[in-house]
C-alpha positions as CSV (number, residue, x, y, z in Angstrom):
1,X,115.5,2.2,109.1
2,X,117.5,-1.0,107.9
3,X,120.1,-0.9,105.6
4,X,121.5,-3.9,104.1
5,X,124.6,-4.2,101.8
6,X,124.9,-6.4,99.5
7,X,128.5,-7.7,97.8
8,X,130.3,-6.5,100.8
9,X,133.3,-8.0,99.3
10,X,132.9,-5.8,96.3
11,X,135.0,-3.1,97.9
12,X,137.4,-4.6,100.0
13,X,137.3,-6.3,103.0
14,X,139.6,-3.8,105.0
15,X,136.8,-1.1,104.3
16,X,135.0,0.1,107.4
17,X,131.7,-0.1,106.5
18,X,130.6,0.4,110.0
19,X,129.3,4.1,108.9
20,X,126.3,3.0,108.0
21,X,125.2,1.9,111.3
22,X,124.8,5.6,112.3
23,X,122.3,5.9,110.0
24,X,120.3,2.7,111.5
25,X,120.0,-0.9,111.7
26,X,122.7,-2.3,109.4
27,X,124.2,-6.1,107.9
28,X,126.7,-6.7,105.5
29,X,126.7,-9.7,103.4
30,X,129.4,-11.0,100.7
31,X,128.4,-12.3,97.6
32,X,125.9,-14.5,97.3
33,X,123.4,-16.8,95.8
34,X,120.1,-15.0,94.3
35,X,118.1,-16.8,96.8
36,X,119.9,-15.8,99.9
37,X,119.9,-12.3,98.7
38,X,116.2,-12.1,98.7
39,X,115.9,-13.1,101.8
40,X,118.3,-10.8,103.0
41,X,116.5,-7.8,101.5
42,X,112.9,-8.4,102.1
43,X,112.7,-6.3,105.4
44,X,115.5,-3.8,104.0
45,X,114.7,-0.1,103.4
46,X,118.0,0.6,101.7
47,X,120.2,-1.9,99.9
48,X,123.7,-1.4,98.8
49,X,124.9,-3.4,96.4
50,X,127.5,-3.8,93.4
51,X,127.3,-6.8,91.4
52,X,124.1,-8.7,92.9
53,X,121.3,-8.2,89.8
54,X,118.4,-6.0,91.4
55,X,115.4,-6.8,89.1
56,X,111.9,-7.7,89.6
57,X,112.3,-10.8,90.6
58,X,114.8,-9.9,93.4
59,X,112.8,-6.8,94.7
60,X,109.0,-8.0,94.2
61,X,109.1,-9.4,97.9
62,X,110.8,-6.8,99.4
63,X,108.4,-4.3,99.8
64,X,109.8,-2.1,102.6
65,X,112.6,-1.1,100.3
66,X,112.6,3.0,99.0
67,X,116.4,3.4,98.0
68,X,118.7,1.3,96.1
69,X,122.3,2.7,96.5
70,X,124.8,1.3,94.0
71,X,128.4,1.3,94.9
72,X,129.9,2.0,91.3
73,X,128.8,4.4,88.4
74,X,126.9,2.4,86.2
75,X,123.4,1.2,86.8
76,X,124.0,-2.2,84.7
77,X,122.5,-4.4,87.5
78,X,119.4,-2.6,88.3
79,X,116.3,-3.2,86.4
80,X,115.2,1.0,86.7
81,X,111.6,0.3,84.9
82,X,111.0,-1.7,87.7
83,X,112.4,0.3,90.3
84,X,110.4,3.6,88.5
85,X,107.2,1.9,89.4
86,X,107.9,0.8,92.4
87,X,108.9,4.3,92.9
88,X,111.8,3.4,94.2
89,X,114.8,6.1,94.8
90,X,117.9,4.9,93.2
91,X,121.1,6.5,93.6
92,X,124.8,6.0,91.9
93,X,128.4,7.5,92.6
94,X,130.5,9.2,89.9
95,X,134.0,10.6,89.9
96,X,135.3,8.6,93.2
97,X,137.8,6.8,90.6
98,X,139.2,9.3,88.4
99,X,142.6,9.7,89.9
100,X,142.9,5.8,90.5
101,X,142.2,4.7,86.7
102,X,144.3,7.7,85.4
103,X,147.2,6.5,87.7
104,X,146.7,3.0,86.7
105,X,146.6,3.9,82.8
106,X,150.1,4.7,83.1
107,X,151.5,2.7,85.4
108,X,150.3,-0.2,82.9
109,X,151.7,1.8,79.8
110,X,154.6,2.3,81.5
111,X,155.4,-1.2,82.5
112,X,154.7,-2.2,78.8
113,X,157.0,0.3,77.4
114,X,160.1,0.0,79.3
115,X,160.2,-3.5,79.9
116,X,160.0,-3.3,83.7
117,X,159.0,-6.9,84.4
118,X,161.7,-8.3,82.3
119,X,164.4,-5.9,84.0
120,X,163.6,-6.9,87.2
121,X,163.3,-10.8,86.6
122,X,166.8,-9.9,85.2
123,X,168.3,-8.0,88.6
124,X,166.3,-11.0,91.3
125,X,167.7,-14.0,88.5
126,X,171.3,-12.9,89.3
127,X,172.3,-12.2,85.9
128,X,173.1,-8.5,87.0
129,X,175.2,-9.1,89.2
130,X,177.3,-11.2,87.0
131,X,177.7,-8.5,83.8
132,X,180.6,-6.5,83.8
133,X,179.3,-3.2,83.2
134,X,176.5,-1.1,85.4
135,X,173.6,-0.6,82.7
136,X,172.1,-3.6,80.7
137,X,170.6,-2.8,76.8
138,X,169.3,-6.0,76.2
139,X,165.8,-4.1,76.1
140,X,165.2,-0.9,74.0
141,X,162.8,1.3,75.3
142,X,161.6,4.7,74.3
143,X,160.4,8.3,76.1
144,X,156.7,8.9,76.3
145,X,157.9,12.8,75.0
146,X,156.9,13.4,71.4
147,X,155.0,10.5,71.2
148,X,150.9,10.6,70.5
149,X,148.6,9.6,73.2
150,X,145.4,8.3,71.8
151,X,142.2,8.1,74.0
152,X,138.6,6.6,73.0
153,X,136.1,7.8,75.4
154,X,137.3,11.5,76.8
155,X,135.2,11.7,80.1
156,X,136.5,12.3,83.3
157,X,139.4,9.8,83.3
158,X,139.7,10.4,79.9
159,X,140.6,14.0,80.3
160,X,142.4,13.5,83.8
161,X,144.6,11.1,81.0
162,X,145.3,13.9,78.3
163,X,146.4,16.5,81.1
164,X,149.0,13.9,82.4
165,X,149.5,12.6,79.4
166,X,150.4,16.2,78.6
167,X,153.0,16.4,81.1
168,X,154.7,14.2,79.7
169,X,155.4,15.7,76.9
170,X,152.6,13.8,74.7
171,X,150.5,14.8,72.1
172,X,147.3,14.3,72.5
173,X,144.2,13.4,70.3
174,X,140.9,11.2,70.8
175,X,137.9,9.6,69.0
176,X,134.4,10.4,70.1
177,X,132.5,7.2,69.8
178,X,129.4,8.5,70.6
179,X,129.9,11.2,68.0
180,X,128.7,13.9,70.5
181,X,132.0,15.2,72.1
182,X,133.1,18.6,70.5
183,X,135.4,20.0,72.7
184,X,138.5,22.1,71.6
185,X,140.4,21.2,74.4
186,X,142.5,18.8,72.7
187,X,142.4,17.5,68.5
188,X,139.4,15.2,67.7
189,X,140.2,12.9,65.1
190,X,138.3,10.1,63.1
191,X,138.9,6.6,64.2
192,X,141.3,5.2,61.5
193,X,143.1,8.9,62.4
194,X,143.5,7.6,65.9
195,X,144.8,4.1,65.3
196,X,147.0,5.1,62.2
197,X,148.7,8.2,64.6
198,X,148.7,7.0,67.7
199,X,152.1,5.6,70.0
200,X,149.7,4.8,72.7
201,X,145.7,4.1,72.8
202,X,144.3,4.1,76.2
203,X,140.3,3.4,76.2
204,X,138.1,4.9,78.7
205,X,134.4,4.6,77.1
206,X,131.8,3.1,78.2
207,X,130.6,-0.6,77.1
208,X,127.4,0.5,74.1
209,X,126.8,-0.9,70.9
210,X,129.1,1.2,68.9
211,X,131.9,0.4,71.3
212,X,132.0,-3.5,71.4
213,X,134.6,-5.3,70.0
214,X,135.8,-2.1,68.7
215,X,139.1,-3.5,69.2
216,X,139.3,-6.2,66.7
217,X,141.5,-7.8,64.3
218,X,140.5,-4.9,61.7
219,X,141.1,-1.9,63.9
220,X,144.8,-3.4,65.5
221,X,145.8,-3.8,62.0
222,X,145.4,-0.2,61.3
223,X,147.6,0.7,64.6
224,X,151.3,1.1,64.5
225,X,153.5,-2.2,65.0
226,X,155.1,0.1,67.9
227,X,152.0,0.5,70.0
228,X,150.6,0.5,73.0
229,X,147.4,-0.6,73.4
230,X,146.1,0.5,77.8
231,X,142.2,-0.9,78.1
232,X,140.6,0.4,81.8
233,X,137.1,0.8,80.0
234,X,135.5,-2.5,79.5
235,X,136.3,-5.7,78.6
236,X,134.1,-6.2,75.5
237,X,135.5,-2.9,74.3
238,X,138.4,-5.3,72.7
239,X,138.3,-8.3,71.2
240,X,140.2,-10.6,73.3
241,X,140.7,-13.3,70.9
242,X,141.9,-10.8,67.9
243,X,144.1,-9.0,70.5
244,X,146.1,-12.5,71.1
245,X,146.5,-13.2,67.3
246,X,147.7,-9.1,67.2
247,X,150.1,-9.4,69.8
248,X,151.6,-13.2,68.7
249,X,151.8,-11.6,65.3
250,X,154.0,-8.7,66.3
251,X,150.7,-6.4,64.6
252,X,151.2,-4.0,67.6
253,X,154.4,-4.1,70.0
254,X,152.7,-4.9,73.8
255,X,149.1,-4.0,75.5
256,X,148.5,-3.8,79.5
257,X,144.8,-4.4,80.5
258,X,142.5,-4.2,83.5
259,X,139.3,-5.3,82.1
260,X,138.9,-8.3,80.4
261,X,135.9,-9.9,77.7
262,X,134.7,-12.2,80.6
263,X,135.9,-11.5,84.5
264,X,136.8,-13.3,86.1
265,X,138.9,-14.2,83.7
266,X,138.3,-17.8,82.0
267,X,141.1,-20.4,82.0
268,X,140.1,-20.8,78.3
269,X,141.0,-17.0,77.6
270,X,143.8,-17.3,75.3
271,X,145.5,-14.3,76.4
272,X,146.2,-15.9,79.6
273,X,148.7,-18.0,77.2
274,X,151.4,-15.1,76.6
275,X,153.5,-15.0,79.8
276,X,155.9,-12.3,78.3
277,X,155.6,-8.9,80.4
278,X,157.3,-7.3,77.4
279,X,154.0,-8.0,75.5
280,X,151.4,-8.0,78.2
281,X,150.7,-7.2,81.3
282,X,146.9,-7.6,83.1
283,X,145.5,-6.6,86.1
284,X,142.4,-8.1,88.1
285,X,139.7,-5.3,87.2
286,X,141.8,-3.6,90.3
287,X,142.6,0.6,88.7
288,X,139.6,1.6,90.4
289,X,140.1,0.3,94.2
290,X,142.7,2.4,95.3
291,X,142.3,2.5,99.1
292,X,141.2,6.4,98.7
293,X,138.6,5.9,95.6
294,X,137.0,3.0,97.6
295,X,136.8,5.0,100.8
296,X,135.5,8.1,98.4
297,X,132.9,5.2,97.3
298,X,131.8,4.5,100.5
299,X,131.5,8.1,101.7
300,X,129.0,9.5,98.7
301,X,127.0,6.0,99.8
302,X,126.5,7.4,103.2
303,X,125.9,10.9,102.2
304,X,123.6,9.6,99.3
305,X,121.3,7.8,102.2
306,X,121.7,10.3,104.8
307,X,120.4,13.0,101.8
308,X,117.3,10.8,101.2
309,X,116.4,10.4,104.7
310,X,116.9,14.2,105.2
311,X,115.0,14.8,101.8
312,X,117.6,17.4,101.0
313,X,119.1,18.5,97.4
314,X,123.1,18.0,97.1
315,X,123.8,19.2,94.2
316,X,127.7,17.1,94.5
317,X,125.8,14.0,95.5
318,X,123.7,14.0,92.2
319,X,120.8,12.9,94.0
320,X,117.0,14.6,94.7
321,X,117.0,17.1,91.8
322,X,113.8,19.1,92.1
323,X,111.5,17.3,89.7
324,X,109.9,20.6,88.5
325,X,113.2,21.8,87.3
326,X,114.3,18.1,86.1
327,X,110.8,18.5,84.2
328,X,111.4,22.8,82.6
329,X,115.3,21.6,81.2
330,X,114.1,18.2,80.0
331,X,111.3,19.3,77.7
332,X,113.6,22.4,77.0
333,X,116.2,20.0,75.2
334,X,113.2,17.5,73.9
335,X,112.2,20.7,72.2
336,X,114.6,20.2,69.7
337,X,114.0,17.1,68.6
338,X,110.2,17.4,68.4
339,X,108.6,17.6,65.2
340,X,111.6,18.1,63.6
341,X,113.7,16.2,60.8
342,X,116.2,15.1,63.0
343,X,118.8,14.3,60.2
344,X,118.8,17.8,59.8
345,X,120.2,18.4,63.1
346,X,123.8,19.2,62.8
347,X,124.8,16.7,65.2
348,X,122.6,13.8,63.3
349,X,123.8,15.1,59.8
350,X,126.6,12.3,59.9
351,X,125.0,10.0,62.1
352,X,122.0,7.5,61.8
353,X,119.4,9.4,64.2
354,X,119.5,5.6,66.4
355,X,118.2,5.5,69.8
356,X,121.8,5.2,71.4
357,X,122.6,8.7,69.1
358,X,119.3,10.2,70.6
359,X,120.6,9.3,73.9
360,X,123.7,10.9,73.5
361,X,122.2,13.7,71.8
362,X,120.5,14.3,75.1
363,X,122.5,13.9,77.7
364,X,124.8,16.2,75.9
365,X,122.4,18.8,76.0
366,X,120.6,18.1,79.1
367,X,124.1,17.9,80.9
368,X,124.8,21.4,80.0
369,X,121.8,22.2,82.3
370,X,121.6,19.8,84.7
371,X,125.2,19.3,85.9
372,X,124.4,16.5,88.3
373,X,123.1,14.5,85.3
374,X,124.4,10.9,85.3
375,X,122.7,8.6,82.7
376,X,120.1,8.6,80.1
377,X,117.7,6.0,78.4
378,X,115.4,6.3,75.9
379,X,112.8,3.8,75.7
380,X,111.4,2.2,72.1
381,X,109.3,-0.5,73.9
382,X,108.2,-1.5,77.3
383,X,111.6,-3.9,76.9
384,X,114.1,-2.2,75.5
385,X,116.0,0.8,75.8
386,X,119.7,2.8,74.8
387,X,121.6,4.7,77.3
388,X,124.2,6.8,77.8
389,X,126.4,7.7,80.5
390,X,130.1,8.9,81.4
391,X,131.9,5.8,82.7
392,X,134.6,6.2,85.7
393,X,134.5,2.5,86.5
């Protein structure tokens, strides 16, 4: 069997990825052209891969290849019609980043909120050591305890948020975007709710329709002029441009980001303007790549492959469900859709009954039975689809 990994950069060149050449011949390549890629993968039986686009046109000449093993959550860059006829195994990995991005949520709140960067330029500049008393005021800042933690998107790292979040002393209380989330574990509010109540609004949803540009000049007007705004989701989540006016303006008191509208980011991005730490502080799309969620990464990629070859069910693996039970809880949840009037569902009686909300609607259900459930897409055309998935990356 060959195995060939694409994006080997993806995850951090101090990663052993020399694992995978127990389970056969192996090659690593970094990111490269399209061209090279194919060329790379046309002998392959299994490629691993991140970023590189795996669509027809990349796979059509690579006929050995049964598995596609993607190194993240998602399954953004894989073109699954394709791969479906091909019948061609695809696996993902889910919940290796939950304690990263909850750690990094804070440590960006945190370094909004009390004015860390300017403190410390203040102790290496020298000016501490020439005051004349031991503590320096210059910057207010406040306790997270009694303040209200909002969250968009309450998944895993969403929830891993609200417990810490908790600790702290927070209250805590979250939108459901997709509309489906009804849990009574913490107080679900609507969206001008959220922005109106909340001290700090961390975002952990995934990139759909009804989540772009969510964050825009409308919705940061509606937030407290002493808030935080924390986005680890994605990028197109907020509007980057309407997030620079916000913070110029003084509409909301500082953000800290990971993710970013475009990524790399673009030296035309305006945010990249505002060099105050007290306002904003951004990361490299980095809350994920701890050393022990990329080596968590690498490790359900291994046992994903080794699983496939075996042609063995692990259920923790999410990967070679029995299709026969896949088949009896599917049709038990399509049940209640078919031949029914939908907007009389009481999940659909506020909602437009759109493909995204179908998806939802299903994966909610179908998740309840299927635990190793991941992602699902409902098809209107041969060309276009909605889907819905928990994001942890």
């Amino acid at each position: 069997m060959k195995i060939v990994m694409l994006d080997r950069n993806s995850v951090g060149m101090d990663m052993d990825v020399s694992i995978f050449e127990r389970l056969g011949e192996f090659e690593a390549h970094d990111v490269a052209d399209r061209e090279s890629c194919k060329k790379w993968i046309k002998d392959a039986d299994v490629v691993i891969f991140n970023k590189s686009r795996l669509d027809e046109d990349m796979l059509k000449d690579a006929l050995d290849v049964q598995l596609l093993c993607v190194t993240a959550t998602g399954f953004d860059n894989i073109d699954l019609e394709y791969a479906r006829k091909r019948n061609i195994a695809v696996t993902n990995v889910r919940n290796y980043s939950t304690p990263a991005v909850a750690q990094h949520t804070f440590a960006l709140a945190l370094y909004v909120m009390e004015k860390i960067g300017y403190y410390d330029n203040y102790v290496k500049s020298g000016a501490y050591s020439n005051q004349l008393g031991f503590s320096n005021f210059d910057e207010k800042y406040n306790e997270l305890e009694g303040k209200t933690w909002g969250i968009i998107g309450l998944g895993n790292i969403g929830r891993k948020v609200a417990s810490i979040a908790e600790a702290f002393g927070c209250k805590v209380i979250f939108y459901s975007a997709s509309g489906m989330n009804d849990t009574n574990d913490y107080e679900r509010v609507d969206l001008d709710t959220l922005l109106q109540e909340s001290d700090i609004l961390s975002l952990h949803c995934p990139l759909t329709d009804r989540t772009r540009n969510l964050i825009n000049k409308d919705t940061l007007r509606k937030m407290k002029t002493t808030a935080i705004l924390v986005n680890v989701a994605r990028g197109p989540v907020v509007n980057d441009e309407d997030l620079y006016e916000a913070l110029e303006e003084g509409v909301i008191a500082g953000a800290g980001l990971d993710v970013l509208g475009v990524e790399p980011m673009e030296k035309t991005n305006p945010l990249g303007k505002i060099k105050d730490s007290r306002k904003l502080l951004i990361t490299p799309h980095m809350a994920w790549a701890s050393v022990e969620a990329r080596t968590r990464c690498l490790e359900e990629v291994y046992k994903n492959i080794e699983a496939f070859v075996k042609g063995e069910s692990l259920d923790k693996s999410n990967i070679l469900i029995d299709y026969k039970v896949l088949k009896r809880e599917l049709n038990a949840v399509l049940d209640m859709l078919d031949h029914k009037d939908i907007n009389e569902i009481p999940e659909f009686k506020n909602e437009s009954p759109s493909s995204e909300m179908i998806a939802a609607f299903i994966y909610t259900k179908l998740k309840e039975r299927i635990v190793q459930l991941s992602k699902i897409s409902v098809w209107e055309t041969q060309t276009s689809c909605a889907s819905y998935y928990e994001e942890d990356q």
